[in-house]
Each structure stands twice: as structure tokens, then as C-alpha cells.
N, C-alpha and C positions, 0 to 999 in steps of 0.2 A: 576425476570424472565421477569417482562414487561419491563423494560429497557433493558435487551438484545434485545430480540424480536422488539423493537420500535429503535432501533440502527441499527439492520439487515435490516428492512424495510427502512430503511432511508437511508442509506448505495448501497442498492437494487436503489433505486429509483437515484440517483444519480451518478448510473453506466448507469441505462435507460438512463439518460440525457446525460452522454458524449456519449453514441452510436448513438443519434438521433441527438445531436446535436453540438459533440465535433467534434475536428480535429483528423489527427490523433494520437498526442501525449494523448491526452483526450479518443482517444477509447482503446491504447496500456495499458495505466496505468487502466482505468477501468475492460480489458480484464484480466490482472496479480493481481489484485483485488478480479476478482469473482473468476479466476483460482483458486487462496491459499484456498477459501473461498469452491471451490468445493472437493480439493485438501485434504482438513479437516475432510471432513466428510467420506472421504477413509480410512484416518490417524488415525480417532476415532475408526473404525476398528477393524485394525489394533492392535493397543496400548490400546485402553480403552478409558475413560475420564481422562481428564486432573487435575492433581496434580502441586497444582503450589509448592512444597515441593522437585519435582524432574525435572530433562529435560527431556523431549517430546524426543526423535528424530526425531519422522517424522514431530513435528512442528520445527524442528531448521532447518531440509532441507528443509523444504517448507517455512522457513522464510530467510534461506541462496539465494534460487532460485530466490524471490521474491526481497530480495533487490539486485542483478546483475542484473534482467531485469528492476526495478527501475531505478538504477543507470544510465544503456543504457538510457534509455529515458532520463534522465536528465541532462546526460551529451550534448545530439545530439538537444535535442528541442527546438524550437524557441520560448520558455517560461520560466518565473521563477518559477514558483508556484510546476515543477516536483521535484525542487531542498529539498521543504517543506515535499514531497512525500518521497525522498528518505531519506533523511533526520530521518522522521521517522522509516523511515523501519531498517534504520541503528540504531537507538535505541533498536527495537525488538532484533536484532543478537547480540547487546551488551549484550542484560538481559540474553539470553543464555549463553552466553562465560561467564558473571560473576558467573551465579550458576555452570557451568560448574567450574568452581578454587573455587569457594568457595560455597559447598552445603549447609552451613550452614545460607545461607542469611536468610533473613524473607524472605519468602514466597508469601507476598502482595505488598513487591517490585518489585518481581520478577514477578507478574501479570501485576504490572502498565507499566512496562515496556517493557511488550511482548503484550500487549490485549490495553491499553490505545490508542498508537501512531494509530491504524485504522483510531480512529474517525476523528485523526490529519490528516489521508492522505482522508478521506473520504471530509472532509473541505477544503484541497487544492484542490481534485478533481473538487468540486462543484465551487468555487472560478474560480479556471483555465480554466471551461467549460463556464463559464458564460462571463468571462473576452471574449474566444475565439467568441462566439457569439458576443458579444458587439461589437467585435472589425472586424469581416466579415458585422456587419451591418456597421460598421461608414468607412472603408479600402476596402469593399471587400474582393477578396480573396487576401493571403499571403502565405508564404512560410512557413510550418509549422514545417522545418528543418532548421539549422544552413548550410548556404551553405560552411562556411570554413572549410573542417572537415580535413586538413592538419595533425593536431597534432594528429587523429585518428589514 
């Protein structure tokens, strides 16, 4: 329980840090971060606690939601580190869809694969907020959008 709890806090703290100090790809992706996270505890509700033995639904919507507004940022931002972001998240929707066809997985896969990848985007977050900092100290300000966005 203290590793959850020291994960949440850590996780916490470095959403503080894109809001205070990210652009705004860094507050978009920390804002749909705490959203899922506020999002969950609606869900737990709802449904109960979570059995990793069966699907959630209201975490596969709130994990479906979460990687489309990932993905947005990732595709439009003037960074790489959203890509790591999304990236993960698209792991989460996997672990769904596969217990989804197949209810018989183990169970601890289907955890690593839905509950793991956070830490993964909490890591790019801090990464990508830091880099964005460094990089308004050493450039100034920059354009925190892809100005080509023709193929959108």
C-alpha cells in the first residue's frame, strides 16, 4: 500500500510541476492525467474495486478517452516525450481489448498492462516538463505547437 500511495504522491507532484512550470502541451497531458485519476474514483462507485480477473468498463472508457486526448497532444506538440505518453496509454487500451477476446489471461498481465504504463507517462511528463523549462531558459519563448498542421 505504500508504493501505491508514494506513486500517487509522485505522480501528484509532477502534474504540480507541469502546471507551474510546463507549456502548454505539459499542462494538456498533466490536466488528462489527473482528469482519469479524478475520473476513477467516480468509477470505483460505480462498479466497486477493481478485479484484474475481469474488465472494468468504466476504466476502459476512461482509459479509451484518455488515450484520444493523449494522442491529440501528441500528434500537434512541439515535443517528443507526448509520443512516450501516448504510447503508453495505448498499452492500457491494449490490456483491455486483449482480456476483452480472451478472459482467460492471467490476471497480473492484465494489471501490468493497464496500471504499469502511468508510471511510464508520469516519467515522460516530468522529463518533457523539465526538458520544456531548460529549454525557455537556454531559447526563450517557442512555439509550443507544430505550426504545419496541413495534414490535420
Amino acid at each position: 500500500m505504500i508504493l501505491i500511495w508514494t506513486l500517487r504522491i509522485a505522480i501528484a507532484a509532477i502534474a504540480i510541476l507541469a502546471f507551474r512550470k510546463g507549456g502548454e502541451p505539459e499542462r494538456l497531458v498533466a490536466a488528462v492525467l489527473i482528469s482519469a485519476a479524478i475520473l476513477d474514483v467516480f468509477n470505483h462507485t460505480l462498479f466497486g474495486q477493481p478485479v484484474f480477473f475481469l474488465v472494468n468498463p468504466g476504466h476502459f472508457v476512461i482509459d479509451v478517452w484518455s488515450m484520444v486526448a493523449l494522442m491529440w497532444v501528441a500528434l500537434r506538440a512541439n515535443r517528443a516525450w507526448p509520443m512516450w505518453v501516448s504510447a503508453a496509454q495505448i498499452i492500457v487500451v491494449l490490456g483491455h481489448v486483449s482480456k476483452i477476446v480472451e478472459l482467460s489471461l492471467v490476471r497480473y498481465g492484465y494489471y501490468a498492462m493497464t496500471q504499469v504504463p502511468l508510471n511510464v507517462q508520469a516519467v515522460a511528463l516530468l522529463a518533457g516538463t523539465v526538458a520544456h523549462v531548460r529549454r525557455q531558459e537556454r531559447i526563450g519563448q517557442y512555439n509550443a505547437w507544430r505550426l504545419d498542421q496541413s495534414w490535420a
